[in-house]
N, C-alpha and C positions, 0 to 999 in steps of 0.2 A: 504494500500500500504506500500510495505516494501525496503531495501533495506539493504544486506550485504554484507561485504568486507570479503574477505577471503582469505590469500596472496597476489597473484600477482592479482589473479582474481576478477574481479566484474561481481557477478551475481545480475541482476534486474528482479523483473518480477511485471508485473503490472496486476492488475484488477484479481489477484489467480490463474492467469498463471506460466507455470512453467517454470524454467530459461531458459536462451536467447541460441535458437538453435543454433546460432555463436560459442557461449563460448565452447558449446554441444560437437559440430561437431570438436572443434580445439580442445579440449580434447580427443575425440579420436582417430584423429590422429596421435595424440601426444604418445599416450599409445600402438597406434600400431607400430610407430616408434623404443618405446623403447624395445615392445615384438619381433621387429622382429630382433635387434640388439643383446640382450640377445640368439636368435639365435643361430645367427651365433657365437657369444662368445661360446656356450657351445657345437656349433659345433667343434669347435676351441680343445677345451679344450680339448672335447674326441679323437679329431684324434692325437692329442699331446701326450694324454697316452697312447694310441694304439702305437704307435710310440717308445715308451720309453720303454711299455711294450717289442713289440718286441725284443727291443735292451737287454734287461735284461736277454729276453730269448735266443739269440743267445750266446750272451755272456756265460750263464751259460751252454749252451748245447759246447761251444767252451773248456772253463776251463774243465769241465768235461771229454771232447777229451784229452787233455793235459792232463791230471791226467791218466787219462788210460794208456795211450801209454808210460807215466812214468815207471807206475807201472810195466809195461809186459817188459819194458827193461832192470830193475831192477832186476825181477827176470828173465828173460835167464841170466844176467850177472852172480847171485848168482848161476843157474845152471853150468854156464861155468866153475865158478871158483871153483865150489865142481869137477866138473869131470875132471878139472886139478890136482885136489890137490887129488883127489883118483889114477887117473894114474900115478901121481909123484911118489906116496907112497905103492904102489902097491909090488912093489919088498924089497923094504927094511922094514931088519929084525925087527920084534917088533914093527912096525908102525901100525899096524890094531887098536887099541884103538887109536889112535892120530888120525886116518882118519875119524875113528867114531865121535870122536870129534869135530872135525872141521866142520864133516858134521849135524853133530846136533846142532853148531853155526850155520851156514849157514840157517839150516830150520826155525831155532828160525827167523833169521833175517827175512827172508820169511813173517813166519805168523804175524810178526808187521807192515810191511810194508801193507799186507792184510786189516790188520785195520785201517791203516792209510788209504787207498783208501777207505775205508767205510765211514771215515768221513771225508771226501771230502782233508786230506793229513791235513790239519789245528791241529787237536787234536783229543784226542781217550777217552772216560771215563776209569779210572781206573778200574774198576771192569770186563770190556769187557777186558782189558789189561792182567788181572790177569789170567782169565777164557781161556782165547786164548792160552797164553804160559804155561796154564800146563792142557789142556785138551790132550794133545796126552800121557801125562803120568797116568792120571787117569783112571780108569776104568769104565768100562760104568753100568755095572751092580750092582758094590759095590763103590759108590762114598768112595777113602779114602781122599780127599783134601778139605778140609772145607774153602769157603771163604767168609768175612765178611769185610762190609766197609760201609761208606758212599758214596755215588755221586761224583767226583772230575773228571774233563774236564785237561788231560797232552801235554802238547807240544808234538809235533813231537820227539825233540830230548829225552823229557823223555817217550815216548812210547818205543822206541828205547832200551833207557836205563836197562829198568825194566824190558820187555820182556828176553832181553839178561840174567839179570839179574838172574830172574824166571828159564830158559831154563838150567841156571848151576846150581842152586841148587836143580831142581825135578831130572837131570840130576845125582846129588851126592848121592843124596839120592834116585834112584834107583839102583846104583850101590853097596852104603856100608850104604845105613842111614836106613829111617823107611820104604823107598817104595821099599827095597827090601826085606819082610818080609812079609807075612801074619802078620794079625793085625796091622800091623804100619800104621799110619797118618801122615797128616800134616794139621796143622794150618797155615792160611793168612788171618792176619786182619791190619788193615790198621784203625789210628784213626789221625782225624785234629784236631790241639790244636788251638781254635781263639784267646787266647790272645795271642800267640807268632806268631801264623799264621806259623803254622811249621806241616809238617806228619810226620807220626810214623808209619810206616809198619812193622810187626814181622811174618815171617816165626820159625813156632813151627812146629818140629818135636817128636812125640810120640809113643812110644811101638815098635820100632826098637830093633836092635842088641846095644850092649855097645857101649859105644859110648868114644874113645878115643883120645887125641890132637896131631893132624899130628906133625912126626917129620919136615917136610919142608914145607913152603907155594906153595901149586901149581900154575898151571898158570891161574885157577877155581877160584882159593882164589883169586891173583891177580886183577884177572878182575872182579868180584864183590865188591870191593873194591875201584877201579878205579872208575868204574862204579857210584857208589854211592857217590865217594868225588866229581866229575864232577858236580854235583850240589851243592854244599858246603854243601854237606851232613855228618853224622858222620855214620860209618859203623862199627857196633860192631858183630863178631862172637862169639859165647858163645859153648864151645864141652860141655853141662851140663849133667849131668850121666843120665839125665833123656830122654835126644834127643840133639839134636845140633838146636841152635837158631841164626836166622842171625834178625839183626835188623837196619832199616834204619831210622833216622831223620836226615830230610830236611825241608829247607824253604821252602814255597810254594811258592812264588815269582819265583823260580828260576825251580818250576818243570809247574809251570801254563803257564809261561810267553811264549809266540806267536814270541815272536821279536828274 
């Protein structure tokens, strides 16, 4: 005959009988109690995510609505204002390159905005950035635009920036640079420095016509220059005899940053 204690419970059993059906029968109870408790908790739990999930999902199907109807009012408006500004311009003398102009700001702004509704209006990768605003200048058959970068996620407002950016200088340079030539290129590479945490984008121009230094800054020169100090960037244009080079260093801080 034996007897052991074991926690709260004392099981006895005498003459090699086996423990006391009381103890038996209140254990499990006891176990059904807590299995059926356990239950209803993971009842609980799953209708809570179901719940949340939903909410997650309307939500994202709701922003998504908002971004669209953004986007579409954004561009009627950039339509409206290119077909004011061609019927403005329409009659007065020597204004056909100026309308051209405007209206190929306008589309630039277009296709940033495009990418921005790809990625959900938040940021765009640079290299989708690059490819965007100068694939209507390149050709499909004979790629002459060479672009080379890292990975790097831009703000809205430097999507924006760059796009425009881009848009006047393939713009230049199919006018008087290398893309108005057979044989002429252009180089776009783009490198991160980590120990300064700074980009370095350089549009190279090669095997164009001669290349000589405007007697006046136009309003092209201007605005890529703007363009690029808005980020406390430095913007150096180079007319080098070899092609004309525009070269941008910026901190990343200020071309990364969301806020």
């Amino acid at each position: 005959m034996y007897a052991i204690d074991h926690g709260t419970h004392e099981h006895r059993s005498t003459n090699g009988s086996g423990p006391s059906q009381d103890v038996l029968e209140a254990e499990n109870v006891s176990l059904r109690l807590q299995l059926a408790q356990a239950k209803v908790d993971a009842k609980g739990l799953l209708a809570q995510a179901g719940i949340q999930a939903s909410e997650r999902e309307a939500s994202d199907k709701l922003q998504k609505l908002i971004l669209e109807e953004l986007h579409h009012r954004i561009k009627n408006t950039l339509a409206t204002v290119s077909a004011i500004a061609s019927q403005s311009l329409r009659d007065v003398p020597g204004a056909g390159q100026a309308r051209q102009a405007l209206n190929g700001r306008l589309d630039a702004l277009g296709r940033a905005h495009d990418l921005l509704l790809q990625a959900r209006w938040t940021s765009a990768d640079l290299g989708n950035v690059v490819r965007g605003a100068t694939e209507a200048f390149d050709k499909v058959d004979a790629t002459r635009i060479a672009i080379a970068g890292p990975d790097l996620r831009l703000s809205s407002g430097a999507v924006i920036a760059i796009a425009m950016t881009l848009n006047e200088l393939c713009t230049n340079a199919t006018k008087f640079g290398a893309l108005s030539q057979a044989g002429g290129s252009v180089d776009i590479a783009w490198t991160v420095d980590d120990p300064t945490q700074r980009l370095r984008l350089t549009w190279t121009e090669k095997n164009g016509p001669a290349v000589q230094t405007p007697t006046r800054r136009s309003f092209g020169t201007r605005l890529v220059e703007t363009l690029g100090k808005q980020f406390k960037g430095a913007v150096e244009l180079a007319y080098e005899p070899s092609g004309f080079v525009y070269v941008l260093d910026a901190p990343l801080a200020a071309l990364t940053s969301t806020e």
